[in-house]
N, C-alpha and C positions, 0 to 999 in steps of 0.2 A: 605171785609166782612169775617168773620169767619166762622168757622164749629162747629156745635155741634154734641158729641157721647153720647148717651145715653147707657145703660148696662139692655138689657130686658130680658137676655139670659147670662146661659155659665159663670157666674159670680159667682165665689168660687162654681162651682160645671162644671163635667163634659160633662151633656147634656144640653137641649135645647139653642145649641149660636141660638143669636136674638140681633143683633146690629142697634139701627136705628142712622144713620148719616142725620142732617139737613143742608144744604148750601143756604142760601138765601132763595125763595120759594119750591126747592126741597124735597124733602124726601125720603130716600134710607135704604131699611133694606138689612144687610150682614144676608144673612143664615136664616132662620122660622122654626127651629127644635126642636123637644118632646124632653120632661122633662123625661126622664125614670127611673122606679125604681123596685117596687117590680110589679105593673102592667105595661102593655105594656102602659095602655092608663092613666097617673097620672090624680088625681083631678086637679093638678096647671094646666095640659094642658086644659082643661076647661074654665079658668077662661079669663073674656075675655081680650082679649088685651090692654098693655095700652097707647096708640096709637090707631086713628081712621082707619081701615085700608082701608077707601075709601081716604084717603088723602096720602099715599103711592105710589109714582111714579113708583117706580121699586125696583126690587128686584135682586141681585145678589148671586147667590147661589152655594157657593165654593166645594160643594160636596153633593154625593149623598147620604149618610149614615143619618139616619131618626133623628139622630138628630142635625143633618143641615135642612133637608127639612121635616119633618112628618107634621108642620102645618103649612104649606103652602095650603092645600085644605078648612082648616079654616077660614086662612087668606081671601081666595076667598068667600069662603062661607058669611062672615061677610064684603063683599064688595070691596074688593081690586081689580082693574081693569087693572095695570099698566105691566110690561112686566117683564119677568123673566129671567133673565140671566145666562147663567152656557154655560159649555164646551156642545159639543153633545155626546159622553159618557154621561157625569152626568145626562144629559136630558135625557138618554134612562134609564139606571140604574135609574133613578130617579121615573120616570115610574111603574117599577118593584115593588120597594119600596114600592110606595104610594101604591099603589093597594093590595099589600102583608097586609100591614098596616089595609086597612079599611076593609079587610075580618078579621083579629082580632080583630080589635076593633068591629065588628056587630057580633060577638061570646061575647066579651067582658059583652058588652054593655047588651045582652039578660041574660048572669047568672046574671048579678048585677041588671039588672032590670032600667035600666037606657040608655039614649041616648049616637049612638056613636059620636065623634068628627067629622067625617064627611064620609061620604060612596064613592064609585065607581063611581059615578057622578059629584060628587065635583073633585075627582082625574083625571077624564075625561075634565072637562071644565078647570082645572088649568095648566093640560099638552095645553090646545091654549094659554097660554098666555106665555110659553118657544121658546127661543130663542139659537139658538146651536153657540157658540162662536167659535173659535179658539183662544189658544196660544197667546199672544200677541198681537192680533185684538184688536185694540182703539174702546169702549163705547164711543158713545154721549149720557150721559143719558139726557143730558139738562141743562139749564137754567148755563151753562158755565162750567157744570162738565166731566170730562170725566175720566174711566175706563177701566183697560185692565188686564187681567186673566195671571199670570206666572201658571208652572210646580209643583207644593206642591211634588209630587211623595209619595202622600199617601194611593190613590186606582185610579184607575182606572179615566182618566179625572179632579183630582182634583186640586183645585186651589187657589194660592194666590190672593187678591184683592188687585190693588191699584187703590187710586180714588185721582184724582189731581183737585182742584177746587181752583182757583188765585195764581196758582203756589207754591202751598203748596199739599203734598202730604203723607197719613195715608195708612197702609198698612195693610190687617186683612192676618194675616197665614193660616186659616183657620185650618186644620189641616196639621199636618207637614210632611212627611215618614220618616222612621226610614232607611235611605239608608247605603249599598246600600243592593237594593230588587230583588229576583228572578226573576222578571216582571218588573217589571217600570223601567224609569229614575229616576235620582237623583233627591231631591229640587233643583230646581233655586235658584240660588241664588240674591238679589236684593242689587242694590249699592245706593240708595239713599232715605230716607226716613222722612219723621217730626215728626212722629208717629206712632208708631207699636202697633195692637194690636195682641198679640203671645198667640199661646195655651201651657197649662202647663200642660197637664194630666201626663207625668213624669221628672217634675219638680224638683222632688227631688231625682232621682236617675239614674243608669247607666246602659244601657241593653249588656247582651253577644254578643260579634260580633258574624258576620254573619256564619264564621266557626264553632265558640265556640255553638252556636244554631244548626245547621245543626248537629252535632254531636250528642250533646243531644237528639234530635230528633231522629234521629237512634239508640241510646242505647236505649231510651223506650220504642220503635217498638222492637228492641231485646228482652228485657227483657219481656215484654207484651206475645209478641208471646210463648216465651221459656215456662211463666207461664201458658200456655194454655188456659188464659183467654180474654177477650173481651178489647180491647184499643179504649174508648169512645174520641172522640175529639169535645165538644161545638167551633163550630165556626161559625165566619158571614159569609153572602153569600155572601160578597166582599171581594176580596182581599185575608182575610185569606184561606178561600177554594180552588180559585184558587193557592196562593201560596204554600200550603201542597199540590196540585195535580202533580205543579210544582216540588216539590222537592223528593216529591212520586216516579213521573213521574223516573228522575237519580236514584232512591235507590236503585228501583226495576230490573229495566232494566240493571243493572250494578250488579243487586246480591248480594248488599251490606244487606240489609235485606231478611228474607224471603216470598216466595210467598203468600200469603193471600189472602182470599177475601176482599175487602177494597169498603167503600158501602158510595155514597155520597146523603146520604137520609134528600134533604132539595130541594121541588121542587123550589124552590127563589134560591139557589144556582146554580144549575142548569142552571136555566133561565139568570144567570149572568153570567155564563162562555159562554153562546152564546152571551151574551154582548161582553165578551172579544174576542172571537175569529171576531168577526166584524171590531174591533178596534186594529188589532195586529200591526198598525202605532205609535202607542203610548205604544210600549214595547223598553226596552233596547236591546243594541246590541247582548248582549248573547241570549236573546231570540229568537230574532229574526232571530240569527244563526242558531241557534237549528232548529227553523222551515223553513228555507232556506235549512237546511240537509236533509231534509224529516220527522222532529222529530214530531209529535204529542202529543203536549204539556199537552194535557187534554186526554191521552185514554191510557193505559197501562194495559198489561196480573194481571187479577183479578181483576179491576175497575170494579164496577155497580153503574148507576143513575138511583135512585131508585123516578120514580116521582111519580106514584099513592099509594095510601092509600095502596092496598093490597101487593103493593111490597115491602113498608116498612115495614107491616107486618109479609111479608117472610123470613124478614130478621131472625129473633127471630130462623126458624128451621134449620138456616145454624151453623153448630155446630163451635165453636171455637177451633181455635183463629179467630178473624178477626178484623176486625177497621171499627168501622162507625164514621164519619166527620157529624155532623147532626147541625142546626139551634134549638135554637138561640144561637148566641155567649156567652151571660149571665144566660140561661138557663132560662131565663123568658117567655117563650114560646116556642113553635115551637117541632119537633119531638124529640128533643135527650132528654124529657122530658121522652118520654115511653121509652127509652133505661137507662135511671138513675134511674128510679123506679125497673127497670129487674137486672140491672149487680154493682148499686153502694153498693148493701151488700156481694157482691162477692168478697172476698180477693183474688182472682188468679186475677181479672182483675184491670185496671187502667183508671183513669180520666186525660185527660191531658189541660190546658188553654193555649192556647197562645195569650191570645187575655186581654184585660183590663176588666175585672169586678166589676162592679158600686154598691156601696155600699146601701142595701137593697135588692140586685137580688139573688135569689137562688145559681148561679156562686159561689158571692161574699162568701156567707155561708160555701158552701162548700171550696172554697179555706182557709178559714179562719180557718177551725178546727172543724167543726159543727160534734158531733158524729151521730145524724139522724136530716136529714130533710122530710119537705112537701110536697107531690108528691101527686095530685089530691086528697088530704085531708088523705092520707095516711104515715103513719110516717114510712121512709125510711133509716137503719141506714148505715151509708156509713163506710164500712168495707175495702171497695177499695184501693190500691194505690190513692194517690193525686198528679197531679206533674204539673210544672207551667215551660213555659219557655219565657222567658219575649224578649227575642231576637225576637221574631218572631209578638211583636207589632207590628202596621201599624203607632205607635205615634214617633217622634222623642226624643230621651232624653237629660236631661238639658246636658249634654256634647253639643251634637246635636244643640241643640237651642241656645245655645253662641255660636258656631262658626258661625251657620248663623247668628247672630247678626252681627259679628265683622266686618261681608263681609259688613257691611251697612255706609259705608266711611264718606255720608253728617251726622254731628251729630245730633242725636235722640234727638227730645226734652222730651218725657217720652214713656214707654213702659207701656200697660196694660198687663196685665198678667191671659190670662184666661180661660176658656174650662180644668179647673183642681179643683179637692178638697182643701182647705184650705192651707193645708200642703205642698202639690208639688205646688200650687201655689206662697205661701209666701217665701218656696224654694228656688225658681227662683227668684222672685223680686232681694231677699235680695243678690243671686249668682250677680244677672243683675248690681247692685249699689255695689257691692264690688270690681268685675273683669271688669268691663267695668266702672263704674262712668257714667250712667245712672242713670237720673228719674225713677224711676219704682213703679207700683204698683197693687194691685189686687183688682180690684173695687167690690163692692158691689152688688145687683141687687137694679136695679133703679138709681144707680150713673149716674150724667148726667154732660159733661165737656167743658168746651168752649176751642175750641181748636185756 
């Protein structure tokens, strides 16, 4: 009997992967993640699933970044019973998430006048039905399938899928890391496969090594500070925050930059670096050195976590220079919104991305050249420095994702190519079919494939 892949998610665009795989009576979705754009909470996540989700056995969920998991308390809500699978990182981070998630969306939901996607109840009943994996621990999901999570090293806990069912075996990337990383281990790499489905958010391009970024990153903390202005950093609460605390952490302490106040005003960020320090089993060996020295990877002279309202508010009378690291990564919510409406008309200060910004998000605007934008309905002209440093993704790039191909020995029968826009997706195919002679393609949403 064969398998069928269906494309519900993640397909020519970068958010919501939603993969359901069928094998005989089973049914198994890879990942339940929000569609994001210019609202946190898109109309399409709305719409209902197409797929019953009481007919859903399990779920395996490769990471905890929301859009992998954000409708997964939907999923539950419209009847899904079956068991959910991920690392215990991602189940705790996942946690955080969801919960972060449905207090925006019940702010959302009350300006628009309109129902949220699912609240703190639904997030509470969907976390019983999680299951904390290890590392290569064999799934029985059933009916003669079985699943085991490799290494992704792309935040915290994440993971590849592979699900072998009559000794045919489809591998979802999930998302990839862009190694190597301050923090993590590298991707695993996997030797044998029938079918990949691989993420192509930088599918079409090459990122600065790890030096050539660490670098950068200290010249605009110089140059920032020198102008006596504010060095604003949108980032997410995984990964990227801790990994600027990490590299903060060496700048400062070493005097390679200067002293500052440096302000991590994003209580979800926060709440994840105690994720991390929980799990410092699942850091690479330099880390882990670091912290065998006595080094305290997360706490250095001028750090403040800023978690109530009024201490972010304090921040505005600490005169500059300084740097606040603030949520969300795309600028589509969260606090570095009241910090972009204060300092983005300010030519002495600077905006810095290191992280991917999703075409429709405020980020995206400004990265692109926007002379003012929309800031709580106020037109905000951005006068600032702009500066991007692409090294410092959590995404692997197409360099990155051929070589892990190549590691994959038993030959590919096709690769889908997905969790990327149009571009970087078709990118990659076309790289995949010319330097490998691979199948490849980048499906559709709703393409459905008998494998």
């Amino acid at each position: 009997m064969s398998m069928t892949l269906t494309f519900h998610g993640g397909a020519r665009t970068v958010t919501g992967a939603n993969y359901l795989l069928e094998a005989g009576k089973i049914k198994i979705l890879i990942d339940c993640g929000l569609f994001q754009g210019v609202h946190f909470s898109e109309e399409k996540n709305h719409e209902p699933f197409p797929f019953d989700p009481k007919e859903i056995d399990a779920v395996i969920l490769t990471h905890a970044h929301i859009d992998h998991s954000g409708r997964l308390p939907k999923l539950f809500r419209e009847g899904f019973r079956g068991k959910i699978y991920s690392t215990s990182p991602t189940k705790d981070l996942a946690k955080l998430m969801l919960d972060d998630s449905a207090g925006i969306m019940r702010h959302e939901a009350k300006d628009m006048n309109s129902k949220p996607l699912f609240d703190e109840n639904d997030v509470t009943r969907t976390m019983d039905s999680f299951y904390g994996i290890d590392y290569g621990e064999t799934i029985d999901v059933g009916g003669g399938i079985s699943a085991l999570l490799r290494d992704a090293g792309h935040i915290l806990g994440s993971a590849m899928v592979e699900v072998v069912y009559n000794g045919k075996k489809i591998v979802f990337s999930g998302d990839m890391g862009n190694p190597p990383t301050p923090l993590l281990k590298p991707t695993e790499f996997i030797h044998e496969a029938d079918w990949v489905v691989i993420e192509s958010t930088y599918g079409d391009r090459i990122h600065e090594d790890r030096l050539k970024r660490k670098q950068i990153f200290e010249d605009v903390i110089e140059e920032s500070m020198r102008k006596g202005g504010v060095l604003m950093i949108p980032s997410f609460a995984l990964e990227r925050t801790q990994e600027l605390l990490y590299e903060l952490n060496e700048l400062v302490e070493n005097n390679r930059v200067p002293r500052v106040p440096v302000f991590i005003d994003s209580p979800l960020a926060i709440r994840a670096t105690d994720v991390y320090k929980r799990y410092q089993n699942y850091f690479n060996k330099e880390a882990t050195d670091l912290i065998a020295s006595g080094d305290k990877l997360f706490q250095f002279p001028g750090l403040k976590f800023t978690r109530t309202v009024e201490e972010s508010k304090a921040i505005n009378e600490v005169r500059a220079p300084k740097i606040i690291i603030a949520g969300s990564g795309m600028s589509n919510g969260g606090r570095i919104l009241h910090h972009e409406r204060r300092y983005l008309s300010d030519p002495k200060s600077t905006i810095l991305f290191i992280g991917y910004q999703a075409a429709g998000t405020l980020g995206r605007r400004i990265f692109d050249g926007a002379a003012k934008v929309n800031i709580y309905r106020e037109q905000i002209p951005v006068r600032c420095q702009v500066k991007a440093i692409g090294g410092y993704s959590a995404h692997a790039d197409q360099e990155t994702l051929i070589r892990w191909l190549k590691h994959v020995k038993k030959p590919i029968q096709k690769v889908f190519a997905v969790q990327g826009e149009e571009e970087p997706a078709f990118a990659l195919v076309q790289m995949i079919r010319d330097k490998l002679g691979i199948e490849a393609e980048a499906p559709e949403l709703g393409d459905k494939f008998e494998l």
